[in-house]
C-alpha positions in Angstrom: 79.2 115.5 130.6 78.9 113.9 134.0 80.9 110.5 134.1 78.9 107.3 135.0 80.0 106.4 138.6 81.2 102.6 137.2 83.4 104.5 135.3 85.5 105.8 138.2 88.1 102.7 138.4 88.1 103.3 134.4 89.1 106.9 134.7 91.7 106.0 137.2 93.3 103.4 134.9 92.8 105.6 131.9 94.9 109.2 133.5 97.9 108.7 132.0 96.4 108.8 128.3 94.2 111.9 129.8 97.2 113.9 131.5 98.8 113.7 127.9 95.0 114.8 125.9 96.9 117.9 124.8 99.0 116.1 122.4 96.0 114.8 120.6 94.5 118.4 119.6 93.1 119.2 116.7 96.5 120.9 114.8 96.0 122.0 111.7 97.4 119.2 109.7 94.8 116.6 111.9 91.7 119.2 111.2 92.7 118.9 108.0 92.9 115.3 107.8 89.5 114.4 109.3 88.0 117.2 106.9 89.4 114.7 104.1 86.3 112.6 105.4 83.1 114.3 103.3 79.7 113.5 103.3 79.3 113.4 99.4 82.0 110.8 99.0 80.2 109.2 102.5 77.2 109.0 100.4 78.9 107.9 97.0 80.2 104.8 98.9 76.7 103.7 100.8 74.5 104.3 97.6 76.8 101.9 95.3 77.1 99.0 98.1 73.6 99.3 99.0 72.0 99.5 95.5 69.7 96.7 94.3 72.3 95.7 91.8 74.1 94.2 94.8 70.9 92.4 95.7 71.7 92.6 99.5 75.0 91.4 99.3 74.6 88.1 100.6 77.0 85.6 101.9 78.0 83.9 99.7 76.5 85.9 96.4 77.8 87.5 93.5 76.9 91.0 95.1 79.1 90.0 97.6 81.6 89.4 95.5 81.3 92.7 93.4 80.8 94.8 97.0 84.3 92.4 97.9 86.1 94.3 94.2 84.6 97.9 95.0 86.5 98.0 98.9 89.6 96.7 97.0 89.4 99.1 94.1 89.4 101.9 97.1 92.0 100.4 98.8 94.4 100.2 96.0 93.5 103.6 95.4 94.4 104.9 98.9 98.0 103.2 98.2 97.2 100.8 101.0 99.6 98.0 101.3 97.9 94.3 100.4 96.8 92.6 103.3 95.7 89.2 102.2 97.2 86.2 100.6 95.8 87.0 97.1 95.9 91.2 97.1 94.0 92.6 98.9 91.9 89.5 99.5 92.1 86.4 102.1 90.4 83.8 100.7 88.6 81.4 103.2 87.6 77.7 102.5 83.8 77.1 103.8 81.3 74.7 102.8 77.3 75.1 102.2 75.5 72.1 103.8 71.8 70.8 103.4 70.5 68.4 105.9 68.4 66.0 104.9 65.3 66.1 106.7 63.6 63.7 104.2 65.7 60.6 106.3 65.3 62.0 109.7 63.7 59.7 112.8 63.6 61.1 116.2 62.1 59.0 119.1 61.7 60.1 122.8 60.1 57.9 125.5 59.6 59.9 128.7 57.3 58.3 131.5 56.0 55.8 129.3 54.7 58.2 126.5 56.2 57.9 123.4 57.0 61.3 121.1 58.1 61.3 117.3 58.3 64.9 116.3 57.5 65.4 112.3 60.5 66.4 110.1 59.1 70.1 109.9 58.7 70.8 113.6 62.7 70.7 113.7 65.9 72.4 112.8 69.1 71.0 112.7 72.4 72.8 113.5 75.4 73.5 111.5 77.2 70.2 110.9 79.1 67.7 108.4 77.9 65.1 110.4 75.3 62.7 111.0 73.6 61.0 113.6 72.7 56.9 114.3 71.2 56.9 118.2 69.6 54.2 119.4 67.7 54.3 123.0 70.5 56.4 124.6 69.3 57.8 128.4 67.8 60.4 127.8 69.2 63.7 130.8 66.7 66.4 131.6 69.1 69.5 132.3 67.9 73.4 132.6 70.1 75.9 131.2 72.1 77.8 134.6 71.3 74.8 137.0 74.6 72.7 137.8 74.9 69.9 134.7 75.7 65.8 136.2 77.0 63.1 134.0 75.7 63.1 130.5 78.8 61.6 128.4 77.2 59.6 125.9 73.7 60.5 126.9 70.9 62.9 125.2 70.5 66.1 126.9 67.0 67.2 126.6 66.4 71.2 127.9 64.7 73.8 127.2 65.7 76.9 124.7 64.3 79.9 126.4 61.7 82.7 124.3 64.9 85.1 123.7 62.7 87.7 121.5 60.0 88.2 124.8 62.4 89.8 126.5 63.8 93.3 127.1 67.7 93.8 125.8 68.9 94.0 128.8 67.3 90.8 130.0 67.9 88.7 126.7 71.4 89.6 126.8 72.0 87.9 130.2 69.5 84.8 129.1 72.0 84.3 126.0 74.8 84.7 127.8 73.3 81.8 130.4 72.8 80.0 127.6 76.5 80.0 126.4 78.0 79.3 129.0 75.3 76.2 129.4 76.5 75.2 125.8 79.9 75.2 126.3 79.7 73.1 129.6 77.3 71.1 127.8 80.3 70.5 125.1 83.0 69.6 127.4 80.5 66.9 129.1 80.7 65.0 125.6 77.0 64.5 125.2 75.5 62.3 122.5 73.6 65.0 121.2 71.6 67.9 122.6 67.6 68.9 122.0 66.7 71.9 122.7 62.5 72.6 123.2 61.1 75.7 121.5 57.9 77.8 121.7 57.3 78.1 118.3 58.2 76.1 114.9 61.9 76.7 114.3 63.1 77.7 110.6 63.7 74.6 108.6 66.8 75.8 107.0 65.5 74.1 103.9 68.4 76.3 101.8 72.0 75.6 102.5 73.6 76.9 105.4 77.0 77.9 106.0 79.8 76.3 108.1 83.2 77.1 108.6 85.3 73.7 108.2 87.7 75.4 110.5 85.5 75.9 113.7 86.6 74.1 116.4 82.9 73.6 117.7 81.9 71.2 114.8 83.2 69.2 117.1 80.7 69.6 119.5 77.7 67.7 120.1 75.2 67.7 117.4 71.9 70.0 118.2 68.5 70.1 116.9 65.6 72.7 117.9 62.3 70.7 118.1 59.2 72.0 118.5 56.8 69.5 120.3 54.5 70.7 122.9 53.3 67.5 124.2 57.2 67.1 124.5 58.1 70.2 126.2 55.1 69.4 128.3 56.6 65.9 129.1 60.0 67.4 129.8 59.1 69.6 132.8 58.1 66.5 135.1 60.8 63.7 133.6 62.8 61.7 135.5 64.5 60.1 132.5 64.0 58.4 129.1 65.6 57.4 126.1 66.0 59.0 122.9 66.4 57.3 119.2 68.2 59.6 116.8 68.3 59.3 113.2 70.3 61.8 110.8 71.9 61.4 107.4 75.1 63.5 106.8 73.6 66.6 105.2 74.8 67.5 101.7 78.2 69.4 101.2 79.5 71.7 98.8 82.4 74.1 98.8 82.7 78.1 98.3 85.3 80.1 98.8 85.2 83.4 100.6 87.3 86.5 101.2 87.9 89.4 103.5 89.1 92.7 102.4 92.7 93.8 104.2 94.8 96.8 103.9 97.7 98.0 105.5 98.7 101.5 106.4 102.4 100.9 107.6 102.8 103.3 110.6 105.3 106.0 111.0 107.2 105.2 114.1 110.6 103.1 114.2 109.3 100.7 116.9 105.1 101.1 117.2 104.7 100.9 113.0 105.7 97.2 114.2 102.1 97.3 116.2 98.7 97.8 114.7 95.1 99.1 115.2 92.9 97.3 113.2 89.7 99.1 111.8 87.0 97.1 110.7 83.3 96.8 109.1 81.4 93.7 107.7 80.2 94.6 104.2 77.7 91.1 103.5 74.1 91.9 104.6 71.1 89.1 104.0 70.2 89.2 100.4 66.7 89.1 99.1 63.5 87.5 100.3 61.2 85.4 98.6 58.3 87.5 97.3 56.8 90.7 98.4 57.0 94.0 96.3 60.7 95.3 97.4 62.5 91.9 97.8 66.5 93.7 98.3 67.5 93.9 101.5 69.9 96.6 100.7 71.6 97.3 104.5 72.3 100.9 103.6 72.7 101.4 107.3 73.8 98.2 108.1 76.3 97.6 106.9 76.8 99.8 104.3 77.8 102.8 106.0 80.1 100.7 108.4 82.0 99.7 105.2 81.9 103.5 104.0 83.2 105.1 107.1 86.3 102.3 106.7 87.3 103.6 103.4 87.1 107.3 104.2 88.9 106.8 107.1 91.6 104.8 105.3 91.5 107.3 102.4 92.2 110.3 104.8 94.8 109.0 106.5 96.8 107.7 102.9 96.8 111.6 102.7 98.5 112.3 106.0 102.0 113.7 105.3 102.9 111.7 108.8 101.2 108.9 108.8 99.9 107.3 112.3 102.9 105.9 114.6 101.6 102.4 114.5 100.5 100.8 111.2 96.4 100.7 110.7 95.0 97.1 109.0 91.5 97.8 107.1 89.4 95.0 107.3 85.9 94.4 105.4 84.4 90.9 106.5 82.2 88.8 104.6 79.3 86.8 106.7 78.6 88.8 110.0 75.1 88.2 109.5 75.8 84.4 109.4 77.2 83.9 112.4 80.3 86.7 112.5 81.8 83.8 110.1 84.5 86.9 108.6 85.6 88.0 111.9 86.1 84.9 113.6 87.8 83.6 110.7 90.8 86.3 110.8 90.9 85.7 114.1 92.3 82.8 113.6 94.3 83.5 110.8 95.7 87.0 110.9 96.8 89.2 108.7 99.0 90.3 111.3 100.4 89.3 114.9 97.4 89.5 117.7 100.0 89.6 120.0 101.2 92.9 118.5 97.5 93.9 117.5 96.5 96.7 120.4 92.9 97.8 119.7 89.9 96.5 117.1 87.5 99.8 115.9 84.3 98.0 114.5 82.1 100.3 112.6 78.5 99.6 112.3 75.4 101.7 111.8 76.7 104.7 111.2 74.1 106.8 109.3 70.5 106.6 110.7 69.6 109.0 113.5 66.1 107.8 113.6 66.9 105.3 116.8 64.3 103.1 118.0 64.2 105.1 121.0 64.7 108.7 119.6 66.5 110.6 117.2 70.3 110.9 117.9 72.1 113.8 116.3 75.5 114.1 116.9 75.8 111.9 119.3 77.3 108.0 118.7 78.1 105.4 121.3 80.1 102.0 121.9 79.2 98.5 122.7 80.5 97.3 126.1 82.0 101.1 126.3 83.4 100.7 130.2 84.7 97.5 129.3 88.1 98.8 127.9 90.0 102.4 128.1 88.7 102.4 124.5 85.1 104.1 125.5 87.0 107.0 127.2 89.5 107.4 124.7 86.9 107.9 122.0 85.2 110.1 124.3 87.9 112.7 124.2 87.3 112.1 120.3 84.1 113.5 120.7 84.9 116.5 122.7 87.0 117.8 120.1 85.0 117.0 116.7 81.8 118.0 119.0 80.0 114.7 118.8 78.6 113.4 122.6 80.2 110.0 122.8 78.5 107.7 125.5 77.6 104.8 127.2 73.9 103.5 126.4 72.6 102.2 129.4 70.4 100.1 128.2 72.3 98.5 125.2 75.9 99.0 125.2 76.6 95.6 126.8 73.8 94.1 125.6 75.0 94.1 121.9 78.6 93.6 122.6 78.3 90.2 121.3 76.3 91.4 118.3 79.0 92.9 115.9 82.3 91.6 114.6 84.2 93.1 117.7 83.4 90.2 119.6 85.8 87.5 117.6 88.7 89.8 118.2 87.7 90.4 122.1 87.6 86.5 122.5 91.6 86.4 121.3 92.2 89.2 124.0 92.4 92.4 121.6 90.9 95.5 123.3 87.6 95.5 120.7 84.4 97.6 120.1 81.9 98.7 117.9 81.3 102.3 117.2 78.0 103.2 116.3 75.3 106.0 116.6 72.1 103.9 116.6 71.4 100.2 117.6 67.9 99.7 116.4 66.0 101.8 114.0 62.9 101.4 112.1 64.1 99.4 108.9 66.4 97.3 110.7 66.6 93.7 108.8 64.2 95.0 106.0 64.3 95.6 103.0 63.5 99.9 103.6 67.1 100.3 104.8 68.4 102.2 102.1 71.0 104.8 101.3 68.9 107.7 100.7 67.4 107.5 104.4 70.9 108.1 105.6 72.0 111.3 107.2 75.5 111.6 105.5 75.8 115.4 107.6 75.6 113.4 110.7 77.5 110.5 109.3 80.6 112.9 108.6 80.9 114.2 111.9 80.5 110.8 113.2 83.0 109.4 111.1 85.5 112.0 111.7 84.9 111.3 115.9 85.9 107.4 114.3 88.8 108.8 112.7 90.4 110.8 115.7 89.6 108.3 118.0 92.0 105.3 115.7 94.0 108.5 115.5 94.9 108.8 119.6 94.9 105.4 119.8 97.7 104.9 117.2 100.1 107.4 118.0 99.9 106.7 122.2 102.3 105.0 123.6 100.5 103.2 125.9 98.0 100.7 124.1 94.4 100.5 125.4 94.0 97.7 128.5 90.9 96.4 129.2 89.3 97.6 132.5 89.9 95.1 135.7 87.6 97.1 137.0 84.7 96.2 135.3 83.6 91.5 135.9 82.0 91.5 132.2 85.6 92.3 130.8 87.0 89.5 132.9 87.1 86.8 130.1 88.8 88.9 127.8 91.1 90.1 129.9 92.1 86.9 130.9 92.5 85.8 126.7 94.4 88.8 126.7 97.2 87.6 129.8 97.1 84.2 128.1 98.1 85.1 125.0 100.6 87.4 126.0 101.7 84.5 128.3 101.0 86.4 132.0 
């Protein structure tokens, strides 16, 4: 396979783990190993989790919670080591909350017009707060143009159509637009509006926050969808705003991720770790219609399948890998990552001594959006660590092409729980085979359209891939080479205090 030519600096940085490949050949006892990892068992794991019993495990829903006991029950019988504060389980503190629409009031005057959006033309943000804003300036801003002084004020902008866009394109728009909200947060508005092009979901049901996330303490944001406003907005030269909001209504749940621990087999690098991961919640069930389970066979189903084979195949190793191996199932990816972000905040085990995060998502479709993929799979950001290389070599040997997509590798780095473990600095990625596929988000992704042959093989390329990483040496680094690893690279220096 002919490298990509931005992968040259990559290569470079990668030889030492290259010069030594030899060590990682498929011996006997590894062959044997990854041949633990079947596609019957592959298939006995996705077909329970993605069953309509689970009713689309949810977060927070009792299928959740019986999808949560079925990964520990195959923990505990891999003789994994208990990872969590209660077993096998950390238990996280969230809260549900329900705005109140019904006492709302928003007011904008802009050029002498005067705009009162209805109650169901906006949605409200995750908060426990509420709002009482009375005639504060009003700042017209526009997401990637330099921001002036809007402490106190309401910024008023507009939220560009992300879904017109190509993936490639809409990744750089949402990336624009992150960076625009957190220099928006640091300016200490009063609150921010953000203009849509079409009527934003009411979030009538509760929605879940994370009493732990720092950005609660941001400013409060609210979509609206006013065209005479947006209209209004593209000429102002200033304004006031009057904003309204009761506190929304709280209520708690607890929540758990799934850990185990595989103590390594090395004096000094057991004392390091490679965590392997998957996010087992998908989104429930919908309202009406004649299959209302969305039973995310595929995603993420056979994430959360791959993790146990893998952790059941190497329980079996007579040496275990040098460093220790931390399973991890998280709850509410499709929330907002909630799971991942969570641990990374309160881990299991030291980040500083963490050296790589393995996501698996979407491991069993090959019918991609853009054509079938057979034994191939691929990585989000691949070039942005040694990782994508590393897992390469993987491939060669279990004969599975393992490569960068050009079009959406970087684009859906953000996408998947690797991303809350990249922000801490941990070399992080998510292996997959496709990234969009006919039934993704419906309710036809189930187990039986999965191609456990191909999913085997696949998993296997997963397995030998943790597999060189844990018995190296040298951990994976993140590429200097490459500006989009930059900010992680830089959370990595920081917490290792360089």
């Amino acid at each position: 396979m002919r490298p990509h030519t931005g992968l040259r600096a990559l290569f470079l940085l990668a030889a030492p783990l290259l010069l030594v490949g030899a060590e990682f050949a498929l011996t006997p006892a590894v062959s044997a190993t990854l041949d633990e990892i079947a596609a019957d068992s592959l298939k006995g794991h996705v077909s329970f989790l993605a069953s309509d019993v689970l009713q689309g495990r949810d977060t927070p829903s009792p299928g959740l919670e019986i999808a949560g006991e079925y990964i520990a029950s195959q923990f505990r019988a891999a003789g994994l080591e208990l990872g969590g504060k209660d077993g096998y389980f950390e238990p996280a503190r969230f809260i549900t909350m329900k705005p109140d629409y019904s006492g709302m009031r928003l007011v904008f005057e802009i050029g002498g017009q005067t705009f009162q959006p209805a109650p169901d033309s906006v949605s409200i943000g995750r908060t426990l707060r509420g709002l009482d804003i009375e005639n504060a300036p009003l700042v017209k801003a526009t997401i990637g143009e330099p921001l002036g002084d809007v402490a106190g004020k309401v910024v008023i902008t507009e939220l560009p159509d992300f879904g017109s866009y190509a993936a490639e394109e809409r990744a750089k728009l949402m990336a624009s637009m992150r960076e625009f909200s957190r220099n928006v947060a640091r300016a200490k508005p009063a609150a921010i509006i953000l203009l849509v092009r079409r009527e934003p979901p009411r979030n009538l049901n509760p929605r879940l926050v994370d009493p732990g996330d720092p950005s609660l303490a941001d400013p409060i944001t609210l979509q609206v969808y006013d065209p005479g406003l947006r209209k209004a907005w593209e000429t102002m030269q200033g304004g006031t705003a009057t904003l309204k909001l009761p506190p929304p209504a709280q209520e708690p749940v607890m929540l758990r991720n799934v850990i185990g621990i595989l103590p390594g087999s090395d004096p000094v690098l057991k004392n390091t770790y490679v965590i392997v991961s998957a996010h087992y919640d998908h989104v429930g069930v919908r309202a009406s219609g004649e299959d209302r389970v969305f039973n995310g066979a595929n995603d993420n189903a056979s994430g959360t399948a791959a993790m146990i084979e893998i952790a059941r195949a190497f329980s079996k190793m007579r040496v275990k890998p040098k460093r220790s191996l931390v399973f991890i199932a998280y709850f509410g990816e499709e929330k907002g990552l909630f799971g991942s972000r969570y641990y990374a905040r309160n881990p299991s085990v030291p980040l500083n001594q963490t050296v790589a995060n393995i996501n698996l998502e979407q491991l069993g479709r090959t019918d991609d959006n853009d054509g079938p993929e057979v034994a191939g799979a691929t990585l989000t950001g691949f070039d942005y660590s040694e990782i994508g290389l590393i897992f390469a070599e993987a491939g060669k040997l279990t004969g599975v092409r393992v490569y960068k997509n050009e079009k959406k590798s970087d684009a859906f780095f953000a996408r998947s729980d690797n991303q809350a473990l990249a922000d801490v600095g941990v070399p992080a990625h998510t292996f997959l085979v496709v990234y969009e596929f006919p039934d993704y988000h419906r309710p036809g992704d189930e187990w039986h359209k999965l191609d456990y042959a191909n999913m085997a093989k696949v998993v296997r390329t997963a397995a030998l891939g943790v597999l060189m990483i844990a018995n190296n040496p040298e951990p994976p680094k993140w590429n200097e080479a490459n500006p989009k690893a930059a900010p992680y690279l830089k959370a990595w220096k920081e917490r290792k205090g360089n």
